[in-house]
C-alpha distance (Angstrom), angle and dihedral (degrees) to the residues before:
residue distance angle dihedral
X1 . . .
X2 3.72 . .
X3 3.97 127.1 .
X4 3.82 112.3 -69.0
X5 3.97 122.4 179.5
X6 3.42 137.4 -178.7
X7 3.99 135.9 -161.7
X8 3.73 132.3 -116.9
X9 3.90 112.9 -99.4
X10 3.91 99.2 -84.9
X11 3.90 121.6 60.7
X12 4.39 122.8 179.0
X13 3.86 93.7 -1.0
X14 4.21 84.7 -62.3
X15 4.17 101.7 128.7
X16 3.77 107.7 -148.6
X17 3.72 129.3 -163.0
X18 3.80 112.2 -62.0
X19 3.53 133.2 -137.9
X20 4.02 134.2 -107.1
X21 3.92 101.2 -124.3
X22 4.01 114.6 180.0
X23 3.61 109.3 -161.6
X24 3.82 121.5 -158.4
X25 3.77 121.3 -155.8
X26 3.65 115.1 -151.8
X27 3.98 104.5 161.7
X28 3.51 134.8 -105.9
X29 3.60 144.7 126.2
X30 3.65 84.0 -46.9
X31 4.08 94.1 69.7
X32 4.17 80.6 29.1
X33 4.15 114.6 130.9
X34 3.95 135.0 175.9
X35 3.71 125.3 176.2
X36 3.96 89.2 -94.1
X37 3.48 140.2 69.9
X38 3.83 89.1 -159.4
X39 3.70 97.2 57.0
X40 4.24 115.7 82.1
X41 4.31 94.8 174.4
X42 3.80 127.3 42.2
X43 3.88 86.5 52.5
X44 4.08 122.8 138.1
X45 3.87 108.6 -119.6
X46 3.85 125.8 -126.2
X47 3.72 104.0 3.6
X48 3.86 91.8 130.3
X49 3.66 121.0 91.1
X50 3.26 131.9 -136.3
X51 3.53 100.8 -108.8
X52 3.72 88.2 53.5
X53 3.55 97.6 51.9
X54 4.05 93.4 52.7
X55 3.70 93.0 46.6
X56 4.02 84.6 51.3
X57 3.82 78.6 61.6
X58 3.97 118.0 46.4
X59 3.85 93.6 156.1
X60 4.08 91.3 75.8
X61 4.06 87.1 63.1
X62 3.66 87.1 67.1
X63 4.28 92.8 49.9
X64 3.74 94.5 47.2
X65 3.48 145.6 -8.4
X66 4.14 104.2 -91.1
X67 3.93 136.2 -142.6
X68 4.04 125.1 164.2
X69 3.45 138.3 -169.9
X70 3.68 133.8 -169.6
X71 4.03 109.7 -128.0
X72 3.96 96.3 159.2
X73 3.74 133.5 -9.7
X74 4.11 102.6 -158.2
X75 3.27 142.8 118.6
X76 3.48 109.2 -92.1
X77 3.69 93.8 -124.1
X78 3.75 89.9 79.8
X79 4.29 90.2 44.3
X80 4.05 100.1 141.7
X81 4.09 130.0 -171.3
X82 3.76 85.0 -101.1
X83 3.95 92.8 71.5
X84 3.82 93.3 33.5
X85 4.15 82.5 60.1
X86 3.53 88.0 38.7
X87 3.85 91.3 57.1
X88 3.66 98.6 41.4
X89 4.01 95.4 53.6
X90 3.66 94.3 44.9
X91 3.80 93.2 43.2
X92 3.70 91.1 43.8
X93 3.99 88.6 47.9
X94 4.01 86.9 50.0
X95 3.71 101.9 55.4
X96 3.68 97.4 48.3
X97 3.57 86.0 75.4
X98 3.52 126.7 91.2
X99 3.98 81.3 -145.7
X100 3.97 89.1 68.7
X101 3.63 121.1 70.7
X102 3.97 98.7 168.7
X103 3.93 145.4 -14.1
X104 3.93 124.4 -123.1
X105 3.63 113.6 -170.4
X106 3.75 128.8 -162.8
X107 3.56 115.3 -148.3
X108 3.42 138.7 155.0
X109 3.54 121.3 -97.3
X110 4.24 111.1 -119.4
X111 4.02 88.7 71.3
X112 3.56 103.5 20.5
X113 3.67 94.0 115.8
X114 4.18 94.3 50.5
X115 3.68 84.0 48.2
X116 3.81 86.5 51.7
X117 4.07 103.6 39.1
X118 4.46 81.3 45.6
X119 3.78 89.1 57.9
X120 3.54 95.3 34.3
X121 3.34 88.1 71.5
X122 3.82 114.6 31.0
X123 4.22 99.9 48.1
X124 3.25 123.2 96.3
X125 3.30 120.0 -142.1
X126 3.50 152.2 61.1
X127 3.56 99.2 -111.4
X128 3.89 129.1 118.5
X129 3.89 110.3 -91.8
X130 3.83 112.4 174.9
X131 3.79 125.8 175.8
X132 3.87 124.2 -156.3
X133 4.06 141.6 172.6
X134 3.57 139.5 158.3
X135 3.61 133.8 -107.1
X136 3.80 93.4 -153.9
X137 4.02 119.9 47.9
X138 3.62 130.6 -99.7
X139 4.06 88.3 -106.8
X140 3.85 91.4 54.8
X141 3.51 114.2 113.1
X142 4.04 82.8 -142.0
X143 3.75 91.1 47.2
X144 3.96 106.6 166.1
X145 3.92 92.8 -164.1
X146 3.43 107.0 87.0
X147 3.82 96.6 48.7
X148 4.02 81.9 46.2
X149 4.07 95.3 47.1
X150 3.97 82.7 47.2
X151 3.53 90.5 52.6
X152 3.72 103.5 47.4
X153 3.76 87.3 48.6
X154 3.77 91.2 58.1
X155 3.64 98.5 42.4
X156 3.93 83.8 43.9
X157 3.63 90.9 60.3
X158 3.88 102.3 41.0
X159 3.65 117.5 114.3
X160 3.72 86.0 -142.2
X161 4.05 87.8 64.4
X162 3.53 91.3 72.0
X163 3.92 117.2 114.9
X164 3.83 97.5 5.9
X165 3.43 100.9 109.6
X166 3.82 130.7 -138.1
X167 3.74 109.2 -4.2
X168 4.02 137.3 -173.7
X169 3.64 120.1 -144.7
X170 3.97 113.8 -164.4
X171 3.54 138.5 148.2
X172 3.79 93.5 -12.8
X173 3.26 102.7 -45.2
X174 4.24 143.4 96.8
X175 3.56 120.7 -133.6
X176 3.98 138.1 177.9
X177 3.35 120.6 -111.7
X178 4.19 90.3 -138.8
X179 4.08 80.1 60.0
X180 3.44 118.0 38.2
X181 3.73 132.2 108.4
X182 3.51 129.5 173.9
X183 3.98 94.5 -131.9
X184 3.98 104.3 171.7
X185 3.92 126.3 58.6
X186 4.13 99.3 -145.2
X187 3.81 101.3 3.3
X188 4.02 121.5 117.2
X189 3.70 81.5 -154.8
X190 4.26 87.4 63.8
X191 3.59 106.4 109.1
X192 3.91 113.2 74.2
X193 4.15 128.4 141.7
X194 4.25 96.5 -136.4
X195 3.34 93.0 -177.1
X196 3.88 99.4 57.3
X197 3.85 111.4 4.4
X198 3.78 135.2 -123.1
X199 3.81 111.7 -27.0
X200 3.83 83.8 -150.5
X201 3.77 145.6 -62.7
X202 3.58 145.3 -125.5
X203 3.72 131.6 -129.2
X204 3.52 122.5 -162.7
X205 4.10 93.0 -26.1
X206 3.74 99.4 -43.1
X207 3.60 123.3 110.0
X208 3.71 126.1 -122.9
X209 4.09 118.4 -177.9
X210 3.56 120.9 -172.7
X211 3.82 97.4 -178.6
X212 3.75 148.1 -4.5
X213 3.93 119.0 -127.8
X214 3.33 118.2 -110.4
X215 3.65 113.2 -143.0
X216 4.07 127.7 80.2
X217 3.34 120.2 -73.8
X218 3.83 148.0 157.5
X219 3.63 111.6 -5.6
X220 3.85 87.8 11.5
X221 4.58 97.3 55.3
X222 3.17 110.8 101.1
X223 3.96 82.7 -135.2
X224 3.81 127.5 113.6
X225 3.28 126.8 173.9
X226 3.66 104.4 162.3
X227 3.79 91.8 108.3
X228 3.99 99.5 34.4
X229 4.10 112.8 119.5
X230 4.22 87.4 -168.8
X231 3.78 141.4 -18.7
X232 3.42 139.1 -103.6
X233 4.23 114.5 -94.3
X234 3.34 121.4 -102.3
X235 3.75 132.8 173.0
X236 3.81 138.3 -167.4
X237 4.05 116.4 -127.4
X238 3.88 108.1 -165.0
X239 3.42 114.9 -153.7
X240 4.03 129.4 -154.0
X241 3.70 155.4 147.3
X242 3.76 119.5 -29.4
X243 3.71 86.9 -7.0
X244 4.05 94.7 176.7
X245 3.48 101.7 162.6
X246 4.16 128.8 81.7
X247 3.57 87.6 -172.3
X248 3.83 89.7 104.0
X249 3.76 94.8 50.7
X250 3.73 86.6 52.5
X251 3.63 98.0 46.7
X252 3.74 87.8 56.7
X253 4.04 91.0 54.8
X254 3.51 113.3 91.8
X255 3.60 145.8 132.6
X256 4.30 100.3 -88.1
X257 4.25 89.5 38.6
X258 3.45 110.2 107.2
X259 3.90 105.4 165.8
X260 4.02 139.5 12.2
X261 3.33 125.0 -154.3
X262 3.57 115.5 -163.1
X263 3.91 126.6 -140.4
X264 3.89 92.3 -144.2
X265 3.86 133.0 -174.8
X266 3.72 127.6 -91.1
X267 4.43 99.4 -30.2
X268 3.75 90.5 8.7
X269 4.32 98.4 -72.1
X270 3.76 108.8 176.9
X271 4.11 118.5 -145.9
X272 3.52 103.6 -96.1
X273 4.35 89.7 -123.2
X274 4.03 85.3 55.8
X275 3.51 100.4 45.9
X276 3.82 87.1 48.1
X277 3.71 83.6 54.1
X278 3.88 96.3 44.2
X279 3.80 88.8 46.7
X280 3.84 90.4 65.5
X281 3.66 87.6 38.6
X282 3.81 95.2 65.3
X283 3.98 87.2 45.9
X284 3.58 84.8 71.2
X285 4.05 95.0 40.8
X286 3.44 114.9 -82.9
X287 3.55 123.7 140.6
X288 3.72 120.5 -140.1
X289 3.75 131.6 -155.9
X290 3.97 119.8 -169.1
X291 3.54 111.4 -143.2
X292 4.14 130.8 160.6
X293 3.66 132.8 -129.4
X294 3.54 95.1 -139.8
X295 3.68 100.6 84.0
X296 3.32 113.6 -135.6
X297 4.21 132.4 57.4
X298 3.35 135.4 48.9
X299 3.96 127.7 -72.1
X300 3.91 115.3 -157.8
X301 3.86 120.5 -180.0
X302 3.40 109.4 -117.9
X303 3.74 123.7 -113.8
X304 3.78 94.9 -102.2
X305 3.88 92.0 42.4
X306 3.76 93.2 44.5
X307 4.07 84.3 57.7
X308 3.92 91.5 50.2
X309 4.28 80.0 50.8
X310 3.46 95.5 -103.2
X311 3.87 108.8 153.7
X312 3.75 135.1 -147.4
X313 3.86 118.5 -124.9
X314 3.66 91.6 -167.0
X315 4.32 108.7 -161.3
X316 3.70 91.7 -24.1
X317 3.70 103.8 122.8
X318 4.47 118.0 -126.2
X319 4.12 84.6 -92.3
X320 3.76 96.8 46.0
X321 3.46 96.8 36.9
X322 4.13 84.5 55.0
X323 4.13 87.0 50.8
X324 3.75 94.7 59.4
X325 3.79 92.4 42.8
X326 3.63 91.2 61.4
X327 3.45 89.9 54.2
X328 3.91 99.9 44.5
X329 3.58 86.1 53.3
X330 3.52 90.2 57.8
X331 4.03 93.2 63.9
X332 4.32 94.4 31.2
X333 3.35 152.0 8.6
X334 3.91 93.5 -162.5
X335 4.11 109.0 113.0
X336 3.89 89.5 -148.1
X337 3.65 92.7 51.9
X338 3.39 95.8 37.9
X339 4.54 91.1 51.3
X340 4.24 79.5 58.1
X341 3.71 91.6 59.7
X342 3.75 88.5 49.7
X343 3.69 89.4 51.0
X344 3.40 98.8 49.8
X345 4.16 101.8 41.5
C-alpha cells in the first residue's frame, strides 16, 4: 500500500482529545545506568523505574494522556514464559477497556522481537501495542531511549496504529513484530525486518506507514493465552560444520521437551548424525521445526523430510520460529497439523 501518515494529537494551536496510553516497564537497556555518561557497554540493565523513565520524557504528556506500571525490571536476557503470560493477561485485561487506548512496552533489546512475535499473536484486540528500548543506557550522554519512549507513545496513540498488530518503534522507524530482528550488537541502526522492509516510520511525531503485514494476527491468531499457567518446552539445536556428535540432540530430549527447532545451515540442512538423531526423536513424539542461522530466506522441508514430519519454518528466524512452536503446541501435537500452522503464520 502507499505511504499514509498521521499527526500527533494537537494541530494549529487547537488541542484535541487525547489518548489513554498505559505504559509497561519491563527493564532493559532502556532503564540501564553506569556511573558515566561516556560509557554505552558495561552498564547494569533495568534499574530505572518507570516513573523515572516517563519523567525523563515530558513531551509524551502532550501526545496522550500517560499511566505506567512496573511488571519486571530485567534484562531481557533472563525474559521467561512467566512474564510473556504475565504481559499478555494484563495487556489483554487493559484493552478491553474503553479507558485504554494503546500499550507501550519497555523492554530490553536482546529479546524484544520474541517478546513482540509472542504478543503478536496471542492479544486480542485491535488496539495499538508498541514495544521500545534503547541500545545505549539511560546515563549515556547518547541515550536513544527517550527519542524511542517518545516515539512509541506517538505511534501508540495514532489512529492509523489501529489493527496492525504488534509493532517495534526504534531509532525512527516502525517495524512488525512477524519481521523484526535485532541484527547488530551495539548499533542504533540494529533493528531492521530483511525479509519485508520497514513497516513505516515516524518523523518528528507523525506517523508514516508504508505497509500492513499480511499474516493473522491479534484478534485473528488462533492463540490465547489468557488462561495458560506455563508453556510447552521448546529448545533451539544449532547445527554446523563437522558437527559429529548427536550428543546435543540427545541432551535436548527429555521428558518436559516437546519440540526442537533447529538453527540449520544455509535453507535449514541438518548434519546428517543429528538428523539421524532427530529422526528417532520424532518416533517418540517430538516435533521438529527446520530453521537457518543465516537470517534471511525461506526454509521449506523437503518432500521426503516433510513425510518423516520434518517441518518448514519458512523466514521465521531459530528464536521466532521457537515462539510459534510453543504456541502450536498449545492447540496439537499432530506434525501435519502443526506444518499448517507454520504455513499459515
Amino acid at each position: 500500500m502507499g505511504v499514509t501518515h498521521a499527526a500527533p494529537t494537537t494541530t494549529q494551536g487547537k488541542a484535541m482529545i487525547k489518548p489513554n496510553i498505559m505504559i509497561l516497564a519491563t527493564g532493559g537497556t532502556i532503564a540501564g545506568s553506569i556511573d558515566s555518561n561516556i560509557k554505552t557497554t558495561g552498564y547494569t540493565a533495568g534499574v530505572v523505574g518507570i516513573d523515572v523513565l516517563i519523567n525523563a520524557v515530558p513531551e509524551i504528556k502532550n501526545l496522550a494522556n500517560i499511566k505506567g506500571e512496573q511488571i519486571a525490571n530485567i534484562d531481557s536476557a533472563d525474559m521467561s514464559d512467566e512474564i510473556w503470560l504475565t504481559l499478555t493477561q494484563k495487556i489483554n485485561t487493559l484493552l478491553s477497556s474503553k479507558e485504554v487506548d494503546g500499550i507501550v512496552i519497555t523492554h530490553g533489546t536482546d529479546t524484544m522481537e520474541e517478546t513482540a512475535f509472542f504478543l503478536h499473536l496471542t492479544i486480542k484486540s485491535d488496539k495499538p501495542v508498541v514495544l521500545t528500548g534503547a541500545m545505549r543506557p539511560s546515563t549515556a550522554m547518547s541515550a536513544d531511549g527517550p527519542k524511542n519512549l517518545y516515539n512509541a507513545v506517538a505511534l501508540a496513540s495514532s489512529p492509523l496504529a489501529k489493527g496492525k498488530g504488534v509493532m517495534v518503534a526504534m531509532n525512527d522507524k516502525i517495524q512488525s513484530a512477524r519481521f523484526v530482528s535485532k541484527t547488530h550488537a551495539l548499533n542504533v541502526e540494529t533493528f531492521k525486518s530483511l525479509n519485508a522492509g520497514d513497516m513505516g516510520y515516524i518523523l518528528d511525531g507523525i506517523i508514516y506507514f508504508n505497509y500492513i503485514p499480511n499474516y493473522p494476527h491479534t484478534q485473528k491468531s488462533i492463540f490465547d493465552a489468557n488462561n495458560l499457567k506455563s508453556l510447552p518446552k521448546v529448545d533451539i539445536l544449532y547445527s554446523y560444520a563437522n558437527d559429529g556428535s548427536d550428543i546435543a540432540a540427545q541432551a535436548l530430549f527429555n521428558g518436559n521437551t516437546k519440540g526442537i527447532v533447529v538453527a540449520g545451515t544455509g535453507a535449514g540442512s541438518i548434519h546428517k548424525n543429528q538428523k539421524d538423531t532427530l529422526k528417532q526423536l520424532m518416533k517418540k513424539g517430538l516435533i521438529v521445526v527446520q530453521s537457518s542461522r543465516v537470517g534471511t530466506g525461506i526454509v521449506l522441508a523437503s518432500e521426503a523430510d516433510s513425510k518423516l514430519g520434518f517441518i518448514g519454518a519458512k523466514d521465521l528466524n531459530p528464536q521466532k520460529a521457537r515462539v510459534l512452536l510453543m504456541l502450536a503446541l498449545t492447540k496439537s501435537n499432530n506434525p501435519t497439523e502443526i506444518a499448517k500452522i507454520f504455513q499459515q503464520y
